[in-house]
N, C-alpha and C positions, 0 to 999 in steps of 0.2 A: 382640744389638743393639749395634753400637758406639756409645761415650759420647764426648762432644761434647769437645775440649780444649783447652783455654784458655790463652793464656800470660798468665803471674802479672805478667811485668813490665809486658805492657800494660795488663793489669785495674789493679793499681796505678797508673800516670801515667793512668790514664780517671779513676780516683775523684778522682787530687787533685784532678785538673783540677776536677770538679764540686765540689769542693769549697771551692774558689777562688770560685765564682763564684756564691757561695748570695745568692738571693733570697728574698723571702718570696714561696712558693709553696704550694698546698695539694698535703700528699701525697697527697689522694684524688682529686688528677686525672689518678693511674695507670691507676686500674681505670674513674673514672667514663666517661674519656674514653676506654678500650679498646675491641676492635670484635674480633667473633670473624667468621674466615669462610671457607665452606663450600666446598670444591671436590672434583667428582666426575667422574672420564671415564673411560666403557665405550667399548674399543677391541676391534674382530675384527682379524687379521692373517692373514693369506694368504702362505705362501713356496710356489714352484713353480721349482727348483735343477734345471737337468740333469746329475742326477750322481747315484747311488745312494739315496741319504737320500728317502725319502717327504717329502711335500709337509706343511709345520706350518699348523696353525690354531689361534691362540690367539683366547680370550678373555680378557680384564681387565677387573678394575675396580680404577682409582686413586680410593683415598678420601683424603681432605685436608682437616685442621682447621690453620686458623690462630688464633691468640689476637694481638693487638695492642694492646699497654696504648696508655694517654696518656703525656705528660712530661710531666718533672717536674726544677726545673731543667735544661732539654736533655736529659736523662735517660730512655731508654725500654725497654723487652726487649718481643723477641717470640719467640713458643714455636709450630712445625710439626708435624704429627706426622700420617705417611704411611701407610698401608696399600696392599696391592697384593694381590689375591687372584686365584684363577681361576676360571674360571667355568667347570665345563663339564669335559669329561675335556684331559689335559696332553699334545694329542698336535703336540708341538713339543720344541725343547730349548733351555731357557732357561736353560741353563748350568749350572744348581745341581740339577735334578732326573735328571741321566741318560739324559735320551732320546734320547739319539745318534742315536739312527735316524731322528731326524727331523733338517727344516732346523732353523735358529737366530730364536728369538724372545727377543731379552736381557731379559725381564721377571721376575726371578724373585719367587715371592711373599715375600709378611714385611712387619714393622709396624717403624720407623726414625722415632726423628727429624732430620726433614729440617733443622730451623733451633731452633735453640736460643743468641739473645746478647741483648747489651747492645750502647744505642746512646748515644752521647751525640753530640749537636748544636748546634755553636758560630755564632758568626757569619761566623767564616771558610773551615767545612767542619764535617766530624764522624769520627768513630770507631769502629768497631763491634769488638769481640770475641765471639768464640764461633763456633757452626756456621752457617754462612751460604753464601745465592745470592753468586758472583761474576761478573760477565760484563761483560769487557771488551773496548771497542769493536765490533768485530761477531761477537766472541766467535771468531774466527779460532785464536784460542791458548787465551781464556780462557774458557770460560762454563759453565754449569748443565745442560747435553743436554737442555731438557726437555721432549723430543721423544717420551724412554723416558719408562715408567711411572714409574720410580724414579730421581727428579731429582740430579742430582750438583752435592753443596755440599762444602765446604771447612771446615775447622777452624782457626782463626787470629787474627791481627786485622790489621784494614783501617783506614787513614785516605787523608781525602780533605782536602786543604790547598788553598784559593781565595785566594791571596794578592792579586790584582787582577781586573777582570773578566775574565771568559770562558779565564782560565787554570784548567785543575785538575789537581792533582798528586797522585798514589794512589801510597800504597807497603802492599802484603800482604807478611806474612809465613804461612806454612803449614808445621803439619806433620803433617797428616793430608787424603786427598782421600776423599769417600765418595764410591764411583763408580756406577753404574746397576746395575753386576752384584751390589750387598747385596740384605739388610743382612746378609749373612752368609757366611763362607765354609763349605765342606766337601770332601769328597774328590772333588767335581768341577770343585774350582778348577786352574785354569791358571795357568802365572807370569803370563799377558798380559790376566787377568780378575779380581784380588782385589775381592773385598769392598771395602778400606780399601787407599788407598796410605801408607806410612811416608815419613816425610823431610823436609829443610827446604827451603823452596822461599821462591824471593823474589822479587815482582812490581812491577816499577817503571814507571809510567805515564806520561807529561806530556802535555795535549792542549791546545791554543790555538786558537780557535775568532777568525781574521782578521776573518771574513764569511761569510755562507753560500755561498759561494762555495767558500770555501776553511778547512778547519779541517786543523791540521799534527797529528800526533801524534806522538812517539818514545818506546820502552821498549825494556827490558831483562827478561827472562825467565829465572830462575835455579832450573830446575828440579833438585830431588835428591828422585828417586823411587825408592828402596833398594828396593820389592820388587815391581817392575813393571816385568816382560820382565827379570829379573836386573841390573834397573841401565842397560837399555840403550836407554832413554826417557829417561836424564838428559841435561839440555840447557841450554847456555846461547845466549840469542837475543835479537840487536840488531834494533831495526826501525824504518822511518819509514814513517808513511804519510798520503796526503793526500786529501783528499777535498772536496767538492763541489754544489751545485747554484745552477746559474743559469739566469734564461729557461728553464723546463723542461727544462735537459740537467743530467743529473749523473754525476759520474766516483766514481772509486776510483784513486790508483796506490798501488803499496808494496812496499819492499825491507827483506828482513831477512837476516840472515848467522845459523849456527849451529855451534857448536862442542859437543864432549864436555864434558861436568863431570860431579861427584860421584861418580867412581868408573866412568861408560859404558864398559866396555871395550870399545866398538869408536869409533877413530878418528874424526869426525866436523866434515866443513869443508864445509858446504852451503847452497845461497842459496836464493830462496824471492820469485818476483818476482807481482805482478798490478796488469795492466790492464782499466778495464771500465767502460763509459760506458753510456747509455741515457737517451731522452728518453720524456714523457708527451704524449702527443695529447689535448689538452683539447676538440678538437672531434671527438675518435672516442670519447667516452663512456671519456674518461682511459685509450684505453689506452696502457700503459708497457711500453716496450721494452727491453732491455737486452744486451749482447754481452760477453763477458770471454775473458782470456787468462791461466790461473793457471797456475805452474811450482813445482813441489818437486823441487828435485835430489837426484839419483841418484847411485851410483857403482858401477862394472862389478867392483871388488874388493871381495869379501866381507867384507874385514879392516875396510872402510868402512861409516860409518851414512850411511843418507839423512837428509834432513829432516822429521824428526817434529813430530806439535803434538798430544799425548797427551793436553790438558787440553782442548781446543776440542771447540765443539759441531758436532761433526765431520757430523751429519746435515745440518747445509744447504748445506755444501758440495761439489762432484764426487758429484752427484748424489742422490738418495731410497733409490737401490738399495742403500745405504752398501757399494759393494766396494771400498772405501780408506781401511776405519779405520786403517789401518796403513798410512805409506807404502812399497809396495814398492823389494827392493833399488834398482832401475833408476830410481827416480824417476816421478813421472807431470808429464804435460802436459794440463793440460785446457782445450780449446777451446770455449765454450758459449754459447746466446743462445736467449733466450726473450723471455717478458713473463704479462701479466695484465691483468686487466681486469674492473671491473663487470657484473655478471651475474644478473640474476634474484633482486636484492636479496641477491646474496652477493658472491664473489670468483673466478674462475676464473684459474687460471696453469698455464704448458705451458714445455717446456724440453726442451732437447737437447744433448748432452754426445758429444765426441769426446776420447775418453782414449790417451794413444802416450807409451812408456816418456820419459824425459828422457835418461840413460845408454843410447845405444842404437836402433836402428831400429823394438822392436818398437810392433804396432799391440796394444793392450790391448781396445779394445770400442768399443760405442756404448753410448749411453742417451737413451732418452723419459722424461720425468715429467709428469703431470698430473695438476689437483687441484680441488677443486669444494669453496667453505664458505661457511655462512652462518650466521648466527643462525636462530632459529626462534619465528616471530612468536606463538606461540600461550603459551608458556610464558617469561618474564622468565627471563634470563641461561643461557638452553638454547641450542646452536650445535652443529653437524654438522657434517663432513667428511668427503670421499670422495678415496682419493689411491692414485694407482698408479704403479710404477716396472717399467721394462721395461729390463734389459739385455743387449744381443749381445753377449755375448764373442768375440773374435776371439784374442789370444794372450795373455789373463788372465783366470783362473778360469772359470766354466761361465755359459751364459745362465740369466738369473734373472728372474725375475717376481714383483711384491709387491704388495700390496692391502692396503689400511688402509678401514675406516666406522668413524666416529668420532663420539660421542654425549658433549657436556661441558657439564654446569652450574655454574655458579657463581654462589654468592650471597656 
C-alpha cells in the first residue's frame, strides 16, 4: 500500500496560519460534528476485442469508507479507505494479475488509501494537504477517473485563493499520482501503468465566472512524471478556455499549446483545440442536445510527442470504448454529437464518435455509446446503470465491444 506524502513546508504555513486565527472554539466539534459514509459498487464488465485474446468478464466490488470530522477553527481532516476485490474467477487481465490472454479490465484488487489530509478553511478560500480528489474544470487534464474501481488521487497541497467574487485561483503542487492501476506494483507492471507516479508536478488555475454566460478560465500544467512511459508524459500546457449557457444553448471553446519538460525526451510542440455547443428542448421532456469538434495534434516524426493529458479523466472523453488513453503518434480528430434525456425516472444518453488521425489522412474508427441509469426506488441511495460501447475500427486497433451493469449504494 503506498503512504500518503505530505509537504512539510505547506503543513507548516496551514498550522500557522490556524494559528493566527484562534477563536474560542470547542475542540469536540471535530468528532461531534464528523459523518462517516458508506459507498459500495458491484460492477460486471464485458470486453469482446477482435483479435486473439478471449473475451474478459469481470466482476467487482468497490467498497468505500469515508470518515469526515467537523471544524475546528477552519480546521478539518478527512480519512478514505478503498477496497476492490473480485468476485468470481479472474477471467480478464487487469494488469497486476497475468491474464494476458484475456482482454484488459484495469481493476486490480487491493485495499489503498484513497484520501488521507488536512483542510483548513478561511474566508477567502482554503488549503488542503495530504492524499486527495483533484478535478479541474471538466477534468480534461486534471481529474480523479472515478469511473475505475480504483479512483486516482494525488498527493500534495492545494490552495484555492477568492480574492474578489466569482474569481478563483488554485495552485497544486504534486509529487506523487496514485493512479487506478494500484495499489501496488509487480512483475506485471508496465512503464505506461505504475501503481504510483514519482515527480513534481505544478497545477496553475484561474477561472472568472463574467455570467453565466460566459465563465474564462486560463492555466498552466507543469507536469514531471519521472516514471511514466520513461519520462515521456512529461508536459508543460498553456490553456484558455471559455464556456457558457444562455436561453438554453451552451458552448465550450479552448485552446492550449504543449511543450516537453522535466526531462521528455521526445521533442514536443502540439496544440489541443475544442468546439461544442448544445441546446436543451424544455418542451421534449428536456431533451439536450450537443455536437463537438475536439483535436490533439499529432506529428508524422517519431522523434516528435503528440499531445498528451496523462492525468485527465480520460473515460469521458473520445468515447466509453477508451481506445485513446494514450494519444497516438498521428494525433486524433474527433467528430461527435449526441444527447440525453429523461426516461422512466432515470437518464438515458447516446452518442457517436468519428475518430481520423490529425497528422495525416488515416480514418481511425467509429463509435456508438449508450447508457440507461436511474436510482432504485425501493431501496434509499441504491442506483443502477446499464452502458455499452461499440467500436468499428477502420485504420486503428481492432473492433471492440464493452458492457458495464452497475449496482451503487451509497449512504
Amino acid at each position: 500500500m503506498s503512504k500518503p506524502k505530505l509537504s512539510a513546508l505547506s503543513t507548516a504555513l496551514m498550522l500557522a496560519t490556524v494559528a493566527s486565527s484562534v477563536q474560542a472554539e470547542s475542540f469536540s466539534q471535530l468528532w461531534e460534528d464528523g459523518k462517516v459514509g458508506l459507498d459500495a459498487r458491484y460492477r460486471y464488465e464485458h470486453v469482446d476485442e477482435d483479435n486473439t485474446k478471449n473475451n474478459a468478464n469481470a466482476q467487482t466490488l468497490r467498497t468505500r469508507i469515508t470518515l469526515q470530522s467537523g471544524k475546528w477553527y477552519g480546521l478539518s481532516t478527512l480519512v478514505e479507505a478503498d477496497n476492490v476485490s473480485r468476485i468470481g474467477d479472474d477471467h480478464y487481465n487487469d494488469t497486476r494479475n497475468g491474464q494476458s490472454q484475456y482482454s484488459t479490465v484495469a481493476d486490480p484488487d487491493g485495499s489503498e488509501i484513497n484520501q488521507a489530509l488536512l483542510r483548513y478553511d478561511y474566508a477567502l478560500g482554503n488549503v488542503v494537504v495530504g492524499r486527495q480528489r483533484i478535478n479541474l474544470d471538466n477534468q480534461r487534464f486534471v481529474g480523479g477517473v472515478a469511473w475505475r474501481q480504483n479512483e486516482q488521487t494525488y498527493d500534495g497541497a492545494l490552495t484555492q485563493f477568492k480574492p474578489i467574487d466569482n474569481l478563483t485561483l488554485t495552485y497544486a503542487y504534486i509529487d506523487q499520482v496514485n493512479t487506478v492501476f494500484g495499489p501496488d506494483d509487480n512483475r506485471y507492471t508496465l512503464a505506461g501503468n505504475p501503481a504510483n507516479i514519482d515527480g513534481h508536478s505544478h497545477l496553475i488555475n484561474a477561472q472568472y465566472v463574467i455570467a453565466p454566460a460566459l465563465t474564462v478560465t486560463a492555466y498552466r500544467y507543469m507536469l514531471g512524471l519521472d516514471n511514466l512511459a520513461n519520462k515521456a508524459q512529461s508536459s508543460a500546457t498553456n490553456g484558455l478556455r471559455l464556456n457558457g449557457v444562455l436561453a438554453g444553448f451552451n458552448y465550450a471553446a479552448e485552446y492550449a499549446s504543449q511543450s516537453d519538460y522535466a526531462g521528455n525526451p521526445k521533442k514536443v510542440d502540439a496544440d489541443y483545440y475544442l468546439l461544442e455547443g448544445g441546446y436543451t428542448f424544455k418542451d421534449l421532456n428536456n431533451l439536450a442536445l450537443k455536437a463537438g469538434y475536439e483535436v490533439l495534434e499529432g506529428e508524422q516524426d517519431t522523434s516528435k510527442g503528440a499531445f498528451q493529458t496523462p492525468l485527465a479523466t480520460k473515460h469521458m472523453f473520445q468515447g466509453w470504448a477508451d481506445m485513446f488513453l494514450g494519444t497516438p503518434q498521428h494525433g486524433v480528430k474527433d467528430a461527435y454529437f449526441g444527447g440525453s434525456m429523461p426516461l422512466l425516472g432515470g437518464n438515458v444518453q447516446a452518442w457517436y464518435h468519428d475518430f481520423r488521425a490529425e497528422a495525416g489522412s488515416s480514418h481511425y474508427g467509429e463509435e456508438f455509446d449508450v447508457a440507461y441509469g436511474r436510482p432504485l426506488p425501493w431501496v434509499k441511495g441504491l442506483s443502477a446503470l446499464v452502458k455499452y460501447a461499440d467500436y468499428d475500427a477502420d485504420d486503428y486497433s481492432v473492433d471492440t465491444q464493452k458492457l458495464w451493469v452497475q449496482l451503487q449504494y451509497t449512504y
